[in-house]
C-alpha positions in Angstrom: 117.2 35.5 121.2 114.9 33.1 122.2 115.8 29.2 122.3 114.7 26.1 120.0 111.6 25.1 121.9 110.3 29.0 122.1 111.2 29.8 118.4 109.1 26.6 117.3 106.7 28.6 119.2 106.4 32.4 117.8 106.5 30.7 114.6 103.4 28.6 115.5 101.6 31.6 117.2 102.2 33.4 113.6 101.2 30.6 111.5 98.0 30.1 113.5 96.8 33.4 113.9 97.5 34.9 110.5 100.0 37.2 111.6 97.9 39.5 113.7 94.9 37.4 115.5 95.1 36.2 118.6 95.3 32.5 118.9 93.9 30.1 121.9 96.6 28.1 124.1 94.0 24.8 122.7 95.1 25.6 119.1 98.7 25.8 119.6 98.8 22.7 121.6 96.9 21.2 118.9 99.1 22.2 116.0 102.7 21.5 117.9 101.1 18.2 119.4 102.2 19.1 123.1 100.5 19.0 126.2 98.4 22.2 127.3 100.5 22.8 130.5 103.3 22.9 128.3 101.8 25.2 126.0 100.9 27.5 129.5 104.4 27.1 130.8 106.2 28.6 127.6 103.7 31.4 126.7 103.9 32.6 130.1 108.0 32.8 129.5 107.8 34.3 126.1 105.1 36.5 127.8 108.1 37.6 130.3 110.5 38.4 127.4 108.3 40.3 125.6 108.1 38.4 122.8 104.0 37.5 123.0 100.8 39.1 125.2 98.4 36.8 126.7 95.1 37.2 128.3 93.2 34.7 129.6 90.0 33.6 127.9 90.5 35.9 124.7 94.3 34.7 123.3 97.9 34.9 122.5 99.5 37.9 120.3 102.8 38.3 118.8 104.1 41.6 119.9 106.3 43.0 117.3 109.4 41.6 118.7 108.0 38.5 118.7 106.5 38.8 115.0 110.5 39.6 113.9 111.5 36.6 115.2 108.8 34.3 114.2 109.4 35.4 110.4 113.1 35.1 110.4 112.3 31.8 111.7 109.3 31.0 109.0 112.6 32.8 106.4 115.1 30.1 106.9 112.2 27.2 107.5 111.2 28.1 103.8 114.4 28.7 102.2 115.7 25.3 103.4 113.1 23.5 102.3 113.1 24.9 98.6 117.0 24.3 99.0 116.3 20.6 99.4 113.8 20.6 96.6 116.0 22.1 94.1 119.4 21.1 95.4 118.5 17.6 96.1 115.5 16.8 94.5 113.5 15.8 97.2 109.8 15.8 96.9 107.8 18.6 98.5 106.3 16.1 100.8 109.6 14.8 102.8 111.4 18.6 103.1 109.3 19.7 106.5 110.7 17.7 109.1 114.1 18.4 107.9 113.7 21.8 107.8 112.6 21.5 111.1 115.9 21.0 112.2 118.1 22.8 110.5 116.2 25.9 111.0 117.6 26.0 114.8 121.1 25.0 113.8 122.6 26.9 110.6 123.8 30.1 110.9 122.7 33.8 109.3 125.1 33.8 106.9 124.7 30.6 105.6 121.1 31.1 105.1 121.5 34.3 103.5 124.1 32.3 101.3 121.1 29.6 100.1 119.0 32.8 99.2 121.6 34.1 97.1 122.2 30.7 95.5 118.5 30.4 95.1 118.2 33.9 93.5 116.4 35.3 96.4 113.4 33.4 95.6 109.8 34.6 96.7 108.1 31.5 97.1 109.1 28.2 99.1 107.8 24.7 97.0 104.2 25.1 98.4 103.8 29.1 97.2 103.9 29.9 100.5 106.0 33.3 100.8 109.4 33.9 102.0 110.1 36.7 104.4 112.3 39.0 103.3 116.1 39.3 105.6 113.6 42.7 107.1 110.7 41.2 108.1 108.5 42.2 104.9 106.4 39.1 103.6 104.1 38.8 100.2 100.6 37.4 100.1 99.4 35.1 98.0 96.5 36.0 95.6 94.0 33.8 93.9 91.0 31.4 94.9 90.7 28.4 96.1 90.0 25.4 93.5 86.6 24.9 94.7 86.0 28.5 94.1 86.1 27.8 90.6 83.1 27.3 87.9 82.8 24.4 85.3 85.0 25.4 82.3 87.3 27.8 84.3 91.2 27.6 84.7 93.5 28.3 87.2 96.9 27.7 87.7 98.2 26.5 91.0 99.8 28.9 93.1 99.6 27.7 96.7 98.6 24.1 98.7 98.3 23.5 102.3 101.8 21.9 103.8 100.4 20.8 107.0 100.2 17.2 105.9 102.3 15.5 103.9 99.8 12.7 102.9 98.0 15.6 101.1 101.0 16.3 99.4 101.6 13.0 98.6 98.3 12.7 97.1 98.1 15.7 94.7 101.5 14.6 93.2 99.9 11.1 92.2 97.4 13.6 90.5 99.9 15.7 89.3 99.0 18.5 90.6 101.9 20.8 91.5 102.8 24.5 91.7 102.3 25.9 88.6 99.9 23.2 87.2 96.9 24.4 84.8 93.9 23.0 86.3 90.4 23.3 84.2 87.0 22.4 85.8 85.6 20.0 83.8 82.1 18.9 86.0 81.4 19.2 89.8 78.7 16.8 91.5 75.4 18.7 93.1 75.3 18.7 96.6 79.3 19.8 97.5 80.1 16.2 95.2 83.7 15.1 93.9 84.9 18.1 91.4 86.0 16.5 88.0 89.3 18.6 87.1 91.8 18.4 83.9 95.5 18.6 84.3 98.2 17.7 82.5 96.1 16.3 79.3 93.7 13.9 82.1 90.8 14.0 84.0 91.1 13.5 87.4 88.4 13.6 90.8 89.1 15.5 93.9 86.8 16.4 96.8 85.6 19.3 98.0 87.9 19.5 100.9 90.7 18.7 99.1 90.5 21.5 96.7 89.6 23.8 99.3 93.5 23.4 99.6 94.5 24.4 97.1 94.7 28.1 95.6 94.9 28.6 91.9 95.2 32.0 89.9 92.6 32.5 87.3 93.7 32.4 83.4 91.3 32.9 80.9 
């Protein structure tokens, strides 16, 4: 089993490269914030243990041992965090870094022990899926809020976790999982979109709502 450091790692390497794609040693170094030779150093030792396959100037692959561990790790990194929402109502936006750390230190049976007291839930506060205890994980269907036309609705299934800020920001708007958003106007010229949830008008930009995915509803 690989150690802290290396599972931080696999489950980076799957994040990045959507499961299957190959991923640059630049991007990894970019979203774990380390130093390239670091990044060089610990893909050439997962690379020994058969957990990844690298070759230069195209990329670095889960193999499928290294995909099993990357989603039990992205399993208990989910399932903590909606633990903390619902157990201790903390906000979506403080659970990641906590998660973080506990990933690496509880055991199997504890986890397995949250998703029970859970329900088994699907979803983790940001509608991003949970792996199943085999290795089997959803997808999450809709388009994004900038997808949608004037006078559509969607409600929100999914937002971007990689910064808290953002999160931070769509609370103050209101905007959660599960919100119903309506398009009320959008500025020409990729302009601020003017969107209704809970009973106000509010204006997001472009990029923001590129962040978030909605389902459509009628």
């Amino acid at each position: 089993m690989p150690g802290t450091s290396a599972e931080d790692y696999l489950k980076a390497i799957f994040k990045l490269g959507h499961e299957q794609q190959p991923v640059t040693t630049k991007n990894i170094s970019d979203h774990l914030g380390v130093r390239m030779a670091s990044v060089t150093g610990m893909v050439k030792q997962l690379a020994g243990k058969g957990y990844v396959e690298h070759q230069p100037y195209y990329g670095v692959r889960l193999t499928e041992s290294g995909k099993r561990e990357a989603l039990r790790m992205l399993r208990r990194h989910r399932l903590i965090e909606l633990f903390l929402v619902k157990t201790l109502d903390l906000g979506w936006d403080e659970v990641d870094e906590d998660a973080e750390k506990l990933e690496h230190a509880i055991s199997d049976r504890l986890i397995e022990r949250i998703a029970a007291y859970l329900g088994h839930p699907q979803f983790d506060p940001h509608g991003s899926p949970i792996p199943s205890p085999d290795g089997k994980i959803g997808t999450v269907s809709g388009v994004t809020l900038d997808q949608l036309d004037v006078g559509s609705a969607g409600d929100v299934v999914n937002v971007s976790d990689e910064d808290p800020e953002f999160l931070r920001y769509l609370t103050g708007l209101a905007v959660k999982i599960g919100s119903r958003v309506r398009v009320v106007d959008r500025a020409p010229f990729a302009g601020p979109i003017s969107i209704q949830v809970a009973r106000k008008n509010v204006t997001i930009g472009v990029e923001a709502a590129k962040r978030i995915m909605v389902s459509r509803v009628p």
